[in-house]
mmCIF file of the N, C-alpha and C atoms, coordinates in Angstrom:
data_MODEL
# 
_entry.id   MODEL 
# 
loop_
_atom_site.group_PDB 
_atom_site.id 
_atom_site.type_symbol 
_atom_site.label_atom_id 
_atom_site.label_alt_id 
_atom_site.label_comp_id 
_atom_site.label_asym_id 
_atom_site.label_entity_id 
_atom_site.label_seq_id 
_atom_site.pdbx_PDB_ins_code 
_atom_site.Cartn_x 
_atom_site.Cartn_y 
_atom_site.Cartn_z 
_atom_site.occupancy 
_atom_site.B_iso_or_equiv 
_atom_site.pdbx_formal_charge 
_atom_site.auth_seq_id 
_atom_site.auth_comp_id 
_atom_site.auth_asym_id 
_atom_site.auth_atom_id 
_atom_site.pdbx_PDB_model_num 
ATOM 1   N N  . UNK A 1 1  ? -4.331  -18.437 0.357  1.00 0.00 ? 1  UNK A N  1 
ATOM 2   C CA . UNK A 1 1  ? -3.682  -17.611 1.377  1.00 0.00 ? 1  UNK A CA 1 
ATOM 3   C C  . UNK A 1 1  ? -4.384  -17.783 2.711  1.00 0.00 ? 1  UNK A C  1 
ATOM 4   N N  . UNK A 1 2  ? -3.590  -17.344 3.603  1.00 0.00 ? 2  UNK A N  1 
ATOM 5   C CA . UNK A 1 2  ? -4.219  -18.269 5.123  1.00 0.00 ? 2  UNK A CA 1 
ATOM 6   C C  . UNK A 1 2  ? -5.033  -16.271 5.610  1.00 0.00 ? 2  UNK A C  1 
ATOM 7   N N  . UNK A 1 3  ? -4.593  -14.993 4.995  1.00 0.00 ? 3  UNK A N  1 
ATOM 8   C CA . UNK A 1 3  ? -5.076  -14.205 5.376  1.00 0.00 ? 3  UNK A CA 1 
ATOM 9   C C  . UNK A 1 3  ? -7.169  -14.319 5.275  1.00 0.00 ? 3  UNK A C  1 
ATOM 10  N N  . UNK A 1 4  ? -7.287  -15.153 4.213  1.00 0.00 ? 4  UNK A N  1 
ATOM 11  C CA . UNK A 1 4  ? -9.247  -15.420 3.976  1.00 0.00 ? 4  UNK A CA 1 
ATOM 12  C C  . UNK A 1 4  ? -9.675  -16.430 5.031  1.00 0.00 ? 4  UNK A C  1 
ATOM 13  N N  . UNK A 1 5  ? -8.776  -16.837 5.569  1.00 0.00 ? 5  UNK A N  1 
ATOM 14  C CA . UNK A 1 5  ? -9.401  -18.077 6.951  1.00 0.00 ? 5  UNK A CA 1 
ATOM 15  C C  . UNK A 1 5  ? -9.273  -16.957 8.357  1.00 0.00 ? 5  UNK A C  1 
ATOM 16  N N  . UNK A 1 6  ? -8.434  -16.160 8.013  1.00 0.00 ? 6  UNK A N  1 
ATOM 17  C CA . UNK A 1 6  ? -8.153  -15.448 9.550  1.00 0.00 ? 6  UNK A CA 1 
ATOM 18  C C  . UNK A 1 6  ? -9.026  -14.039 9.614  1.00 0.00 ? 6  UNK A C  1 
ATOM 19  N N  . UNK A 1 7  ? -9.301  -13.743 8.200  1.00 0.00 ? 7  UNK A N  1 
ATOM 20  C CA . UNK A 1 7  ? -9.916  -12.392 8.225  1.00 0.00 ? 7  UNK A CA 1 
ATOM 21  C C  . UNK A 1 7  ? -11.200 -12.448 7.104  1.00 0.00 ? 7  UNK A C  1 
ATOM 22  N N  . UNK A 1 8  ? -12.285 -11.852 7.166  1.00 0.00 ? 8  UNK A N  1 
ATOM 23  C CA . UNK A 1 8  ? -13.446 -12.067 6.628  1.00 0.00 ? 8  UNK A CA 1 
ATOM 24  C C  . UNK A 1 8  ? -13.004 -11.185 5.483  1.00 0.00 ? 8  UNK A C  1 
ATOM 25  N N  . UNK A 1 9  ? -13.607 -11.598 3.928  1.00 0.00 ? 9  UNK A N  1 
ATOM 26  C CA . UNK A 1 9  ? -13.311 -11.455 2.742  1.00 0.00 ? 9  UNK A CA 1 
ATOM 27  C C  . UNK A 1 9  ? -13.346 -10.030 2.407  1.00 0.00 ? 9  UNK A C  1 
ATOM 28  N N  . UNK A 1 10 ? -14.497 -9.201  2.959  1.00 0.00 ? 10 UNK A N  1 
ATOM 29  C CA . UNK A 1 10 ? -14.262 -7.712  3.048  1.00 0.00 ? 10 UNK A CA 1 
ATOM 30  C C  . UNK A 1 10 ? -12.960 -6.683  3.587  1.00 0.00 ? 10 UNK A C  1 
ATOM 31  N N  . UNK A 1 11 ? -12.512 -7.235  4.875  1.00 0.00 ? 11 UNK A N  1 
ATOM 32  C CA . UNK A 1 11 ? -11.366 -7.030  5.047  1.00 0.00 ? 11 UNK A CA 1 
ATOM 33  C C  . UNK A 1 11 ? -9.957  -7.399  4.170  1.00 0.00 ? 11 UNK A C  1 
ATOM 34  N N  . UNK A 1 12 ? -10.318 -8.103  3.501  1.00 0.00 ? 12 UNK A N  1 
ATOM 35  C CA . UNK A 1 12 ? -8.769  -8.505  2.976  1.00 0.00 ? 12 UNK A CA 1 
ATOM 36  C C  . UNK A 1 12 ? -9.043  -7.986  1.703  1.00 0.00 ? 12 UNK A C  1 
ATOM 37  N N  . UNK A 1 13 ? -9.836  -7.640  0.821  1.00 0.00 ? 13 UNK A N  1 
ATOM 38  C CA . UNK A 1 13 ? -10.204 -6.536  -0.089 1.00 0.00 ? 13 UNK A CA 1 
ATOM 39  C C  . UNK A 1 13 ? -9.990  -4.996  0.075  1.00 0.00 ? 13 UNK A C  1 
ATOM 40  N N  . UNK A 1 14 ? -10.353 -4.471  1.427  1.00 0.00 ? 14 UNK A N  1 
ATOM 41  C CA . UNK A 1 14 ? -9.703  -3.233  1.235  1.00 0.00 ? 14 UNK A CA 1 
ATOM 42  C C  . UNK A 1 14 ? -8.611  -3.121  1.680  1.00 0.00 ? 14 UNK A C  1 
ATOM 43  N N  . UNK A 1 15 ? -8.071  -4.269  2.382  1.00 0.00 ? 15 UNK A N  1 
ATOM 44  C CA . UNK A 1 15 ? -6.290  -3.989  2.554  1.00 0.00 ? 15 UNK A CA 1 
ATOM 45  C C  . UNK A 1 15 ? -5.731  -4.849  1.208  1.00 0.00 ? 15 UNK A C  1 
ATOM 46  N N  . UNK A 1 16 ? -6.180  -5.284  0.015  1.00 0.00 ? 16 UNK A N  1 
ATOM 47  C CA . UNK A 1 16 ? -5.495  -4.947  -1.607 1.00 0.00 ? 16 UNK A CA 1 
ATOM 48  C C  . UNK A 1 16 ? -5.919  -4.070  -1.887 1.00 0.00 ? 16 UNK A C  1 
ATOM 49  N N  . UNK A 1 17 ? -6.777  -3.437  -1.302 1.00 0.00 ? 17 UNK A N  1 
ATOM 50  C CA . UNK A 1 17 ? -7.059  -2.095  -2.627 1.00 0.00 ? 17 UNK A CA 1 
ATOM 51  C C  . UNK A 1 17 ? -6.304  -0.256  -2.106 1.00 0.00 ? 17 UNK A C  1 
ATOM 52  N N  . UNK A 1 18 ? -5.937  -0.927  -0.499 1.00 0.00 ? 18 UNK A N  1 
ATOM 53  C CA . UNK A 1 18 ? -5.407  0.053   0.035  1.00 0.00 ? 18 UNK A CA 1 
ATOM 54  C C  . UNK A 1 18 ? -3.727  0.699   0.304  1.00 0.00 ? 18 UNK A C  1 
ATOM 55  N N  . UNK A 1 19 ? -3.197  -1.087  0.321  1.00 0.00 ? 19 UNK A N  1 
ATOM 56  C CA . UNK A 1 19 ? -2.026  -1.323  -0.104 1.00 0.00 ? 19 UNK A CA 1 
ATOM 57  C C  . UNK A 1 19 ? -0.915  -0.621  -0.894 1.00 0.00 ? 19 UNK A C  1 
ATOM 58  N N  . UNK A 1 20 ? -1.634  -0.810  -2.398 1.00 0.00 ? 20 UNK A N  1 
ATOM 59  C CA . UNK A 1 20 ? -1.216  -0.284  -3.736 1.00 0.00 ? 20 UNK A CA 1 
ATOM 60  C C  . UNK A 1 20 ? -1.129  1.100   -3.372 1.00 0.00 ? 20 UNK A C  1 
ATOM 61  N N  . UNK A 1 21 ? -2.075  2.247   -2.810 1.00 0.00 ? 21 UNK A N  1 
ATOM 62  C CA . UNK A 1 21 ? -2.145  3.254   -2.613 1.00 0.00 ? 21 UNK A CA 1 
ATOM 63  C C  . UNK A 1 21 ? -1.150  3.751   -1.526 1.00 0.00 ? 21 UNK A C  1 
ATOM 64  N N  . UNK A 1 22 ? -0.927  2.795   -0.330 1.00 0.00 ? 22 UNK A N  1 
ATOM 65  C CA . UNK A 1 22 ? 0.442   3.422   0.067  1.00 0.00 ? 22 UNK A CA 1 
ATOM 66  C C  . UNK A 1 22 ? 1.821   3.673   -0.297 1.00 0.00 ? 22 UNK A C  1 
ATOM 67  N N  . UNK A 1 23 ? 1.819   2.047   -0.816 1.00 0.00 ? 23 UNK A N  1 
ATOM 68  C CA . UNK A 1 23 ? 3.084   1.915   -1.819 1.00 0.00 ? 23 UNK A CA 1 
ATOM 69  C C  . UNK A 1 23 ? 3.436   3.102   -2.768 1.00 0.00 ? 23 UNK A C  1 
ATOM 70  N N  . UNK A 1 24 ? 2.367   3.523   -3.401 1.00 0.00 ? 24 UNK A N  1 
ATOM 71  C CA . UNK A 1 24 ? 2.277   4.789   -4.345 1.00 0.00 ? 24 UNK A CA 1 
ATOM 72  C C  . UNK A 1 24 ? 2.381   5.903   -3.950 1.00 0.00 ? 24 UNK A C  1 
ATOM 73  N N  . UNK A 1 25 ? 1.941   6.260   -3.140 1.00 0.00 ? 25 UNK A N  1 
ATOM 74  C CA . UNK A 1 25 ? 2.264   7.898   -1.929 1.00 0.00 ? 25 UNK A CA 1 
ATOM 75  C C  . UNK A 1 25 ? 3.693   7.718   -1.696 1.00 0.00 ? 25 UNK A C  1 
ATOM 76  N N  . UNK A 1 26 ? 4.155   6.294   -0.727 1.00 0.00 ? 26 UNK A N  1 
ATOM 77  C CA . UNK A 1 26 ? 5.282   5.957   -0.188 1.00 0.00 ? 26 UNK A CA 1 
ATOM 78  C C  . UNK A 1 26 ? 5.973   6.397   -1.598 1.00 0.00 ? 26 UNK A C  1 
ATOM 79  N N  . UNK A 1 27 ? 6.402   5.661   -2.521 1.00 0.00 ? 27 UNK A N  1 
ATOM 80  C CA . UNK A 1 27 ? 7.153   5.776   -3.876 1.00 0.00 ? 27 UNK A CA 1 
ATOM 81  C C  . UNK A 1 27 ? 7.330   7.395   -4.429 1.00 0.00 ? 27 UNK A C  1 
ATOM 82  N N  . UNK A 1 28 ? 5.962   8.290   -4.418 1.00 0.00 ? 28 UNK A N  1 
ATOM 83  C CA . UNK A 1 28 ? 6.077   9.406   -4.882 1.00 0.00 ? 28 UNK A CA 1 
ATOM 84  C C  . UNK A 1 28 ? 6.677   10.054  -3.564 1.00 0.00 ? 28 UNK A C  1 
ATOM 85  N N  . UNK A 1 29 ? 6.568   9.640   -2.153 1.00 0.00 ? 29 UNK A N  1 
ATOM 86  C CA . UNK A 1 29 ? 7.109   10.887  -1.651 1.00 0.00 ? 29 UNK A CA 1 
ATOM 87  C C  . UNK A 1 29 ? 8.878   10.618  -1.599 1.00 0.00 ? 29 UNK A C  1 
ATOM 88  N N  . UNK A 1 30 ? 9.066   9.613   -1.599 1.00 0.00 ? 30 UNK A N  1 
ATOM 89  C CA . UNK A 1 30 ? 10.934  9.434   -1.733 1.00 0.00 ? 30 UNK A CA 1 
ATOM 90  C C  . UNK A 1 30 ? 11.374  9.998   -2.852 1.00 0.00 ? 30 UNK A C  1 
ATOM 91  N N  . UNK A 1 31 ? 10.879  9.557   -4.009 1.00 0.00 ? 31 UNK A N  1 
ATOM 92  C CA . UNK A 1 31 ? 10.791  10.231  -5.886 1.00 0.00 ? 31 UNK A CA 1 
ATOM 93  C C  . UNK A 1 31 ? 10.567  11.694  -5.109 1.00 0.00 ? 31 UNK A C  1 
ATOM 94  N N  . UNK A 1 32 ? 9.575   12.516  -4.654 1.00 0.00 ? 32 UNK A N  1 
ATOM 95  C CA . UNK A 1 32 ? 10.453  13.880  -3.900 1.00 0.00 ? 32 UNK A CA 1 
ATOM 96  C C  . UNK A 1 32 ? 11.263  14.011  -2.915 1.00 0.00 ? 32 UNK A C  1 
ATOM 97  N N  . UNK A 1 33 ? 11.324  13.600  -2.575 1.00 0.00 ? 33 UNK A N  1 
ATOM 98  C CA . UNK A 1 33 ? 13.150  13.791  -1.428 1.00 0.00 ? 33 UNK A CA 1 
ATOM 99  C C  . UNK A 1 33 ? 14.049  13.735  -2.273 1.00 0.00 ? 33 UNK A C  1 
ATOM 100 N N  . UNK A 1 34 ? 14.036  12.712  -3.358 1.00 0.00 ? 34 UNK A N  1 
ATOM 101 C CA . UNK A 1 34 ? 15.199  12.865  -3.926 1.00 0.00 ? 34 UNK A CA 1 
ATOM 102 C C  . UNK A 1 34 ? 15.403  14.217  -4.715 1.00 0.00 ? 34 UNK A C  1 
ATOM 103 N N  . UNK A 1 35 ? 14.589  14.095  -5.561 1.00 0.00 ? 35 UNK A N  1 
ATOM 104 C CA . UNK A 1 35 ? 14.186  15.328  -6.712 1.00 0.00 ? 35 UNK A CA 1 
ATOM 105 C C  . UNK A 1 35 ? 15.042  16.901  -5.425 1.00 0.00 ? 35 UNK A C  1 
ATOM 106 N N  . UNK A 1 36 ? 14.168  16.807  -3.919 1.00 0.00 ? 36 UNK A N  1 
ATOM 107 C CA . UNK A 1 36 ? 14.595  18.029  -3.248 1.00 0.00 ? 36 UNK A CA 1 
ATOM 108 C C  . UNK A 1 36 ? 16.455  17.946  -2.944 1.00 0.00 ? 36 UNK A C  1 
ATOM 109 N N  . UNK A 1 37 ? 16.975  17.076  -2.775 1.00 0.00 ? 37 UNK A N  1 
ATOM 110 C CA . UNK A 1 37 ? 18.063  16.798  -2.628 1.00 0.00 ? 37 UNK A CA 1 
ATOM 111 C C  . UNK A 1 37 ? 19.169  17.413  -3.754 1.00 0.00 ? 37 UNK A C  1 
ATOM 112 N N  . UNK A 1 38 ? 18.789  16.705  -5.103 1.00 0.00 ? 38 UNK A N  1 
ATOM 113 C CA . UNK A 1 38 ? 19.335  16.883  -5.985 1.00 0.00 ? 38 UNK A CA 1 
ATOM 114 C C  . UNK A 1 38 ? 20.030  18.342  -6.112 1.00 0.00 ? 38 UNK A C  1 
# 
């Protein structure tokens, strides 16, 4: 991946490890909108 030539290896470790965790907030808070909708 061209992100380890452009960004030093620490950085591109906590944006995978930080990633997953938005995706997951993001996912649970729509999974409630809907749930409030319903």
């Amino acid at each position: 991946m061209r992100l380890n030539t452009t960004y030093p290896p620490i950085i591109v470790g906590f944006i995978d490890s930080i990633l997953p965790l938005i995706v997951y907030k993001a996912f649970r808070y729509v999974n409630l909108l809907h749930d409030i909708q319903r």
